[in-house]
Structure formats: C-alpha cells, structure tokens
Steps between C-alpha positions, in 0.01 A plus 500: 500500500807417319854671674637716179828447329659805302807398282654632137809597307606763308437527159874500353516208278373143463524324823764239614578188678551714846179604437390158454643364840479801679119632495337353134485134645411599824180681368364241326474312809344755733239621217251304629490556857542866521394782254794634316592849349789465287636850393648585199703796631568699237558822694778347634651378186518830379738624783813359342292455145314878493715559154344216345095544611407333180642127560296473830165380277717206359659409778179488701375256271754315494492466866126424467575239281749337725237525767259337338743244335595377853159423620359810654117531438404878431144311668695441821739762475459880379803625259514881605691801282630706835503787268126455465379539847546880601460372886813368550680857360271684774561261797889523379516887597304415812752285602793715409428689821513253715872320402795722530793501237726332730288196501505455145907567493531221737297293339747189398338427154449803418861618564589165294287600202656821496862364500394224224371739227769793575299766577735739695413840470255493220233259745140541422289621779237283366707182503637624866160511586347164367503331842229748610312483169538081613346554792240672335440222305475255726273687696243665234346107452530406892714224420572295792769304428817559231648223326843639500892372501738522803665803364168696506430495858660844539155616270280337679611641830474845332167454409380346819650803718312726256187365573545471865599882508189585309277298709641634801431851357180491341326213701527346131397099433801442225544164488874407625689267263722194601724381247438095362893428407532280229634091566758549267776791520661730245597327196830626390551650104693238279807700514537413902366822599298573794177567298330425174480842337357594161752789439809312612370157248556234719181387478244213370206634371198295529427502156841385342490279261645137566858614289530800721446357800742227448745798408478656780521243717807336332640894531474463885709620770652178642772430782804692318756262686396151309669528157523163390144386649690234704627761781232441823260803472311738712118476501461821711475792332462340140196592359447203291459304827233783629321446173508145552328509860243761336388307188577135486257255564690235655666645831694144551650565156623833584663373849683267312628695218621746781697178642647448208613870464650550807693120455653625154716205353501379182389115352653228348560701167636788678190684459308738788278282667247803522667804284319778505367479132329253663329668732404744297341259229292374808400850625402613124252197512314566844491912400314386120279248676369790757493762204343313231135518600528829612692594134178347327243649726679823436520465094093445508424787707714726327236427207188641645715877645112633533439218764820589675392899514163426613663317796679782595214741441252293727790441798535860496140611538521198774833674664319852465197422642688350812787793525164754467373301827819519658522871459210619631534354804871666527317824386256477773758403753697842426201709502603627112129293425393832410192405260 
C-alpha cells in the first residue's frame, strides 16, 4: 500500500508564490507515489476570520482553483473542506487532554503567530488552540508523512508527542507522522520581510496578471545601500536574488548576474554594469514564464465552477470515509466504542 501524505492551507485568500515553492510544487511531484489528502482548513481560517464566515466559500474556491491550476489531479489527490469532516472536531477534544497549555505557550510558531497579528489580550482560544486542532488533522487521515517548511517543525513535534501519549495510554495504533521538509526554504515577502503574508501585501499571487507581476517585482525590496546601481551590492538577504534561485531556469545565469552584483562598477558610458532595474526586468521574465500556464489553466477552470465543486464534494466523501476509519479504531482503543 501506498505511505499517506496529508498537506493543505488555509482558506484566506488566493494562494501565492510561497505557496508555490513552499508545498504547491512539491505536491505535484509526490501525487503519484503516495495518496494525498489535501485539506482545505477552513476551521482554522475562521480563528482570526470568525467575523467574516461568509468569504470562506470564495476563498476555498479560489484555493481549489489554484490547486488544480498547478497540476494537482483531484484523481490522484482528494481536495477535503476540514469543516466537512466532523472527525477531526471529535479527535481535537480527545487530544486536548493529553497536551498541556504550557506546551502550546512554548510552542515557537505559535508564540510567533501571536506576536505577528497583535493579539494581546483579546487572543482567541480557538486560534491558541489550532496546533492541537493540527494535530488532529494530521492524524484523523493517518497521514504518514507532512510536507511541511523548516519553521513548522515545532507542529509536527506537537503532533507526534500527542500521538505517542495516546498510544501509550490507550494501546492505540495512531499512525506517528514525520515531517517531509521542503528543498527549498521560506521565500521572503517582496517588501524584505521574513514571510510572504496575505494581510501584510507583500506577496505574488499565483494568478497575477503579467502587468502586476512585473509591478511588484519592479516594487521590490532591494539592497538599500546601492543608490546609483554602480555601488558593489549584497546578494544575501535580497529577495530578488532568492527569487532568482527559486524560479529561473538557467542556474548559470543567475550565478553570474550575482557576480556582477556583488562587482558593482559601471561601463564605458558610465552606466551600471548590472543595475538593479536590471535585475528586476530579468526576474519579471522567469516569474511570467512559470505563471503563465498555470494563469491559463486557471482562467479555463474557473469556467466550469460545477466541476471545481464536485471535486471538492468527492475528496471529501474520500477524506470522510478515511477519518470515519480512523476513528473507530481510536474509539475502540479508548473503550468509548460503546455501540
């Protein structure tokens, strides 16, 4: 039998380049040797969205569309609403006995989250609470492996001391996740931030249009120090460089141009020999060649919106069936198998 792969974003919005480099492109390449569960988690969207329930049925299609415009096969993979699948909100509360609130304070991207959206005081128990609902999810399909980033390893470690607690407990056979890191790292949000992030705007949607893409890009964070173009520049740290090494298709192009960049100088007209206009121009290029096919595979399926629902209704049934499977063996294995 295939090993199981559970992966997914929130519902918040249309989904973005990080996306892209961080899990999307990564998917597409693992659909066909393991069966994939890719969760829509809506539940979890509404724990910083709850005042807003309404946008969640857009946004998951426009998630699904991205999903689908990217190359994921609803044959190969099954597109599951988390809301959908009562399962995971029953093994949640089981598992909320068996992590302590200390855990989840000192959990590193958790306590990051929290700082990055300003909660203070007025902190949702339900978004303080997610990592356990994660867990949950993770668990409810017996995933065994999670395609995550670096900076979720603190999750993953939750989850997998969850499970080993409960199978320890209840003599339970929950599957224990390992994490599958991604090749390529956090990319960084055009404005030189840490993160891409929807609500801060730094980011590239996957479905910009060729003009807004080469906006963005030409809006970039660069190195702040080269003001004429001709000063010698830092590649480290600028993110037009780290989009470079994630999207352009000629790697000996890209070590040049970084030659060039750290050099500076000017040429024989007293130009830059590589300004960072430039580089910019180049990077706009290698972002619309990647998007392109995945702009027009996205503008035909959002034609057919019943097709796209009736993916997400049969990877549902295909993600409830499973986390109904799941459960009864975790039922049994707590002696609460009353019936």
């Amino acid at each position: 039998m295939k090993k199981t792969i559970l992966t997914g974003d929130r519902p918040t919005g249309r989904l973005h380049l990080g996306h892209y480099v961080g899990s999307l492109k990564n998917r597409v390449a693992l659909q066909n040797d393991y069966e994939t569960f890719i969760l829509l988690a809506d539940v979890q969207a509404l724990t910083d969205n709850f005042e807003t329930p309404e946008m969640l049925r857009d946004n998951i299609f426009q998630v699904a569309l991205d999903y689908l415009a990217v190359g994921l096969d609803p044959e190969k993979c099954a597109f599951v609403i988390q809301s959908q699948i009562p399962q995971i909100a029953e093994l949640t509360i089981f598992f909320m006995n068996l992590v302590s609130v200390s855990q989840v304070e000192r959990n590193p991207t958790v306590k990051s989250e929290i700082m990055q959206k300003g909660f203070g005081e007025t902190l949702p128990l339900g978004f303080f609470c997610y990592p356990v609902s994660q867990a949950a999810d993770i668990t409810a399909f017996g995933a065994h492996l999670v395609p995550v980033g670096a900076d979720q390893a603190p999750m993953i470690e939750l989850c997998r001391d969850i499970v080993l607690r409960f199978n320890r407990l209840y003599g339970g056979t929950l599957v224990l996740p390992e994490a599958m890191y991604a090749e390529f790292g956090r990319l960084p949000g055009t404005d030189g931030q840490a993160k891409m992030s929807k609500s801060i705007g730094n980011t590239i949607s996957l479905s910009d249009d060729e003009k807004t893409v080469n906006g963005k890009v030409m809006s970039m964070f660069t190195d702040p120090n080269r003001l004429t173009g001709k000063e010698p520049g830092n590649v480290e740290g600028n993110p037009v460089f780290t989009y470079l090494d994630a999207f352009h298709g000629d790697k000996a192009r890209v070590e040049e141009m970084k030659a060039l960049y750290r050099a500076g100088g000017e040429n024989e007209k007293g130009k830059p020999i590589l300004g960072d206009v430039a580089v910019k121009r180049e990077l706009a290029a290698a972002l619309n060649e990647v998007l392109g096919p995945i702009r027009e595979r996205r503008a035909e399926f959002e034609k057919s919106p019943d097709f796209v629902w009736d993916v997400l209704k049969s990877g549902t049934r295909r993600g409830l069936e499973r986390a109904e499977s799941v459960m009864e063996g975790a039922r049994q294995a707590m002696k609460i198998g009353y019936f």
